[in-house]
N, C-alpha and C positions, 0 to 999 in steps of 0.2 A: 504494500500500500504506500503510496507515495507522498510525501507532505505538501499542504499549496503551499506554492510561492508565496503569497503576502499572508502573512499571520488576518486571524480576522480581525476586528475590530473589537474591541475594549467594550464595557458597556456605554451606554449610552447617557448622559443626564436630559432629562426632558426640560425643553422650558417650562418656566414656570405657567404661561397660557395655555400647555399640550396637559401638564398635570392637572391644573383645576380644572378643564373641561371634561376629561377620562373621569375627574373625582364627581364633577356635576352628572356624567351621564348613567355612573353605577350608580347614584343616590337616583334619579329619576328612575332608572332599571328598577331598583329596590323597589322605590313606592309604586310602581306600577304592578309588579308582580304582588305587594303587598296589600293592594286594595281591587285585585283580581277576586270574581265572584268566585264562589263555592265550587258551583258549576265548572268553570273555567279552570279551577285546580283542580276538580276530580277530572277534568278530559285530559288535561297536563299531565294528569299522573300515569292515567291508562295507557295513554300517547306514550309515554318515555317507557313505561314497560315493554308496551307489546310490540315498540319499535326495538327492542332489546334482544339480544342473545337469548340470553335467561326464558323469555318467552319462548323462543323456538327450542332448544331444551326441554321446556315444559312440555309443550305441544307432540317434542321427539315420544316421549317416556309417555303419554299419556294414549296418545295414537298410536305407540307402538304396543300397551298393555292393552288395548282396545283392541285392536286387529286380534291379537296372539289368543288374548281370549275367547273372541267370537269366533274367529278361525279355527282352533278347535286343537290349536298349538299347546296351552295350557290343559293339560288331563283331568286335572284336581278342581277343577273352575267349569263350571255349567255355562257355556255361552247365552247371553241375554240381548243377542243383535246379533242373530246370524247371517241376517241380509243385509246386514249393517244400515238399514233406513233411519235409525236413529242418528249413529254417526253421522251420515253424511244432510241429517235436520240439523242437527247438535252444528254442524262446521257452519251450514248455511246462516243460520242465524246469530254465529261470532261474527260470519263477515261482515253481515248487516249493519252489526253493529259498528265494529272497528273501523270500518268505512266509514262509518257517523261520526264518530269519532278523530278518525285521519283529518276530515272534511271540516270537524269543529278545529283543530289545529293549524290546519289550511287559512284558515280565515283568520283566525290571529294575528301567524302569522306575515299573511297579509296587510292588516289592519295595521300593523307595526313595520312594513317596509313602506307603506303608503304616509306614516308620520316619517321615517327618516328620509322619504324621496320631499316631504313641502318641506323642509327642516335643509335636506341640500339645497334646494329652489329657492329659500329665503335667503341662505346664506350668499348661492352663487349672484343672487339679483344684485343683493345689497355689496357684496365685491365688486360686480359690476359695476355698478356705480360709483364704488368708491376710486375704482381706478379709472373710469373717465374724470373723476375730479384730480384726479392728480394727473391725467395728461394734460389738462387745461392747463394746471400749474408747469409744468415742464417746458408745455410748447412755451408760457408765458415768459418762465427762467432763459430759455434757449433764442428768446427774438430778443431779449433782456441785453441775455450776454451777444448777440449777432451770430449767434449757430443755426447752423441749418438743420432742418429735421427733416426726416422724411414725408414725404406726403399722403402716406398713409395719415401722418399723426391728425392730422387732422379731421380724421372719419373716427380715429379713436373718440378725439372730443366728445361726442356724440351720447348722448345718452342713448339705451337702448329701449320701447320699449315692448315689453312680455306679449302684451295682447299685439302688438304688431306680428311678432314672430310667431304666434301662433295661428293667426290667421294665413300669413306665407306658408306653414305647413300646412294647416290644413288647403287651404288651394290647392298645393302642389297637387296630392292627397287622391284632392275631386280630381283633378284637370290634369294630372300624371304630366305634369310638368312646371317649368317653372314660371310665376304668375308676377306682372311687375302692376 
């Protein structure tokens, strides 16, 4: 085995803005799993079992004593589902559920990629803006000092805004192409 070339890096110190954000977002984490209903922790809970190893283990040992038994494998044990219609009620109506279940998970977890996508859209708006106020400055500093800037900068100026570009998308969209 060979050693890399450059040793890796050291750890790392975070600023102090990257720490109290990480610190802000485990305390919102917290309280949000903390004033999560009943409901919503009993499906959390099924959910993380039966998405588990340990479930299918269970499921091995339980299916595999069920079969052995009714199959006629076991000697000492009187088969009680020799045509196995039980079983395969009994599987029907786990899926049923677990499906409900997955589905109730589903949506959670949607509902919480749907706050961290307006939570990126806030931030990137308001970025946005804040760095068209600082090309206004720059161009300002650079005619100041008699530098030339590119002529882009001048479209950076610009403020952007949301509901404009959303409606150039959606045109596009309608009209499979691009709409001025």
């Amino acid at each position: 085995m060979t050693q890399p070339l450059v040793p890796p890096p050291g750890p790392v110190q975070l600023s102090e803005a990257l720490e109290r954000n990480i610190a802000a977002l485990e305390r919102r984490q917290a309280m949000e799993a903390a004033s999560a209903s009943l409901e919503d922790r009993v499906a959390q809970a099924i959910t993380a079992f039966t998405g588990s190893m340990r479930f299918v283990y269970l499921h091995l040992v339980v299916y595999a004593a069920w079969i052995a038994v009714n199959s006629g494998i076991v000697p000492w044990l009187k088969p009680f589902d020799p045509s196995f219609v039980i079983l395969a009620s009994e599987a029907s109506v786990e899926a049923i559920f677990l499906s409900t279940f997955v589905l109730i998970s589903q949506n959670r977890m949607q509902q919480a990629a749907d706050k961290r996508a307006d939570l990126d859209l806030h931030i990137n708006l308001l970025a946005e803006h804040e760095l068209t106020k600082l090309a206004v400055v720059v161009n300002a500093i650079a005619e100041k000092m008699q530098v030339s800037v590119p002529a882009e900068m001048t479209e950076v100026e610009r403020d952007i805004a949301p509901e404009a570009v959303l409606d150039e998308l959606e045109g596009r969209k309608q009209g499979g192409g691009e709409t001025n």
